[in-house]
Backbone bond lengths (Angstrom), bond angles and torsions (degrees), N, CA, C in turn:
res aa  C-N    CA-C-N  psi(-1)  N-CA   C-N-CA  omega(-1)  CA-C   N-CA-C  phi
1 X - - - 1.449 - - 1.532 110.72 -
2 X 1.379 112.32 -35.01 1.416 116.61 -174.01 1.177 120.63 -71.77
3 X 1.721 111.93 -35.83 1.341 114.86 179.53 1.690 115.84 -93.59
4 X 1.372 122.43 11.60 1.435 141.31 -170.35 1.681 82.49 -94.67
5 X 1.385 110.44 -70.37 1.476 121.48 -162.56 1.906 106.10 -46.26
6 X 1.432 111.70 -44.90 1.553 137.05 -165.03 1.839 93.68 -80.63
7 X 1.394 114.86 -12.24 1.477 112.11 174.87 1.464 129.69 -93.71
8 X 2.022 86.51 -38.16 1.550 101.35 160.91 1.431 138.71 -54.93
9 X 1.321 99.79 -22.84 1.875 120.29 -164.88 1.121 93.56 -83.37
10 X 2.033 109.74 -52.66 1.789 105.02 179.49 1.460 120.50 -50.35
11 X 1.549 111.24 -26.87 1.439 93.76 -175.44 1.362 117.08 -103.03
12 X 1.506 119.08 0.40 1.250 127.27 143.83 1.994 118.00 -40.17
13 X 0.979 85.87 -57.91 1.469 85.90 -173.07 1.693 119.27 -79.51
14 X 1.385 98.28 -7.71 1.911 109.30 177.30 1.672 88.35 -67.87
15 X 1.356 103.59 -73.91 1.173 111.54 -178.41 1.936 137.66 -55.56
16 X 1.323 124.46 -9.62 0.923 113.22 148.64 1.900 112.99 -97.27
17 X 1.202 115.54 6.82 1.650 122.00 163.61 0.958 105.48 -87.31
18 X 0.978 127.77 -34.85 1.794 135.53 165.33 2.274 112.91 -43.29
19 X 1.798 85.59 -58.03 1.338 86.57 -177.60 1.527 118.59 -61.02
20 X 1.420 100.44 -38.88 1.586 96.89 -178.27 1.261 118.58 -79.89
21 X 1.585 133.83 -2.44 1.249 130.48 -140.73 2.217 76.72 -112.65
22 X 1.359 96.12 -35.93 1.528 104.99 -168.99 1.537 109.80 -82.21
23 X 1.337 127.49 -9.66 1.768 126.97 -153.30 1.475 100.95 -176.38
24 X 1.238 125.15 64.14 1.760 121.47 -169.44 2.027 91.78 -68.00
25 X 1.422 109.75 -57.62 1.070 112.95 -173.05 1.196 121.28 -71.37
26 X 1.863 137.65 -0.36 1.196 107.84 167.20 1.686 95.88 -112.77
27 X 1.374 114.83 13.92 2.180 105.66 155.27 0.830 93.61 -89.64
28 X 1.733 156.25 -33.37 1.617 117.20 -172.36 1.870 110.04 -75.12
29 X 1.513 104.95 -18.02 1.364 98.23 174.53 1.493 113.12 -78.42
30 X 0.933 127.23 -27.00 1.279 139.35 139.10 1.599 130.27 -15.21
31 X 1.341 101.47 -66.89 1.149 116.36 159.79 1.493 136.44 -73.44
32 X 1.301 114.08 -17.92 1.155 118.65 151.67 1.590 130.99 -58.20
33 X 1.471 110.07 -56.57 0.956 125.16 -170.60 1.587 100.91 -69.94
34 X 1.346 134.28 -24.88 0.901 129.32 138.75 1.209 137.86 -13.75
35 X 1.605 111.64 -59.29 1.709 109.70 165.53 0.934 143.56 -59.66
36 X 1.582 104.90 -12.29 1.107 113.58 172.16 1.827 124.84 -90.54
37 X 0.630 98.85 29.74 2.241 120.60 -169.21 1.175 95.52 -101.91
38 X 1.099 119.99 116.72 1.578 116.03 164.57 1.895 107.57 -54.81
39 X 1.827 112.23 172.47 1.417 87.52 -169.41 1.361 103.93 -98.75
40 X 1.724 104.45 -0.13 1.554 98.17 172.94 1.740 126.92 -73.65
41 X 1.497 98.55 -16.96 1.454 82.01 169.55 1.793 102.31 -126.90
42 X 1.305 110.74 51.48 1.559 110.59 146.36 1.455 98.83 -106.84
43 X 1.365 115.55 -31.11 1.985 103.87 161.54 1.315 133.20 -55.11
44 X 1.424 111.86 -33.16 1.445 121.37 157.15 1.314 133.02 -75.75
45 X 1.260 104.20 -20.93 1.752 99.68 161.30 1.774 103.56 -101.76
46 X 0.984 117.41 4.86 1.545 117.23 172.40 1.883 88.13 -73.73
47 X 1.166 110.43 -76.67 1.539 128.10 -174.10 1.511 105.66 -40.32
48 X 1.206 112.17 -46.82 1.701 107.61 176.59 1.269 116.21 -62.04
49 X 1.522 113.19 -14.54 1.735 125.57 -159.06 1.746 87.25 -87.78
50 X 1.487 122.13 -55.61 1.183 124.90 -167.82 1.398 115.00 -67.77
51 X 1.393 123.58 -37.07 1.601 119.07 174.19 1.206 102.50 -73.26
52 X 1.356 138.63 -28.94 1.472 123.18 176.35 1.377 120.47 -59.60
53 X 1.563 88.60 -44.75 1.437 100.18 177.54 2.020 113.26 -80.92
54 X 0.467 150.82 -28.77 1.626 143.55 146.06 1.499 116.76 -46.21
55 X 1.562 116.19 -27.36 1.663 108.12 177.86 1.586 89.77 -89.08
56 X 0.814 133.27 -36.13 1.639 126.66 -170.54 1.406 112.44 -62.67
57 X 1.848 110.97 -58.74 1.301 104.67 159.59 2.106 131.29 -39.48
58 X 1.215 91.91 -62.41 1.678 82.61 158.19 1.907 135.38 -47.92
59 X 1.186 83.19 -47.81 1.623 89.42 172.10 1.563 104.52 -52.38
60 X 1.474 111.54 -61.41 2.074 113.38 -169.85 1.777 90.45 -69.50
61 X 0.940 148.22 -19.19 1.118 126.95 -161.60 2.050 107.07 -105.09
């Protein structure tokens, strides 16, 4: 479990190194537009991000 969890993170980070390594200039626009989100609903699409992602994990697993 420990080293599953320690595998997931690595490919967390391939993949947002991926984004920047592939598109520097459209994540900082990205990130801009970002500021403009209130923070109550970047918490709600944070939260939508995690139940998607927990039913998905079940589904592959």
């Amino acid at each position: 479990m420990k080293s599953e969890l320690a595998a997931a993170l690595c490919l967390v980070l391939v993949l947002e190194g991926l984004l920047l390594f592939a598109s520097p200039q459209a994540w900082k626009r990205m990130a801009e537009q970002l500021q403009q989100i209130e923070p109550r609903a970047l918490r709600m699409i944070g939260a939508g991000m995690i139940a998607v992602g927990l039913v998905l994990l079940q589904v592959v697993r």
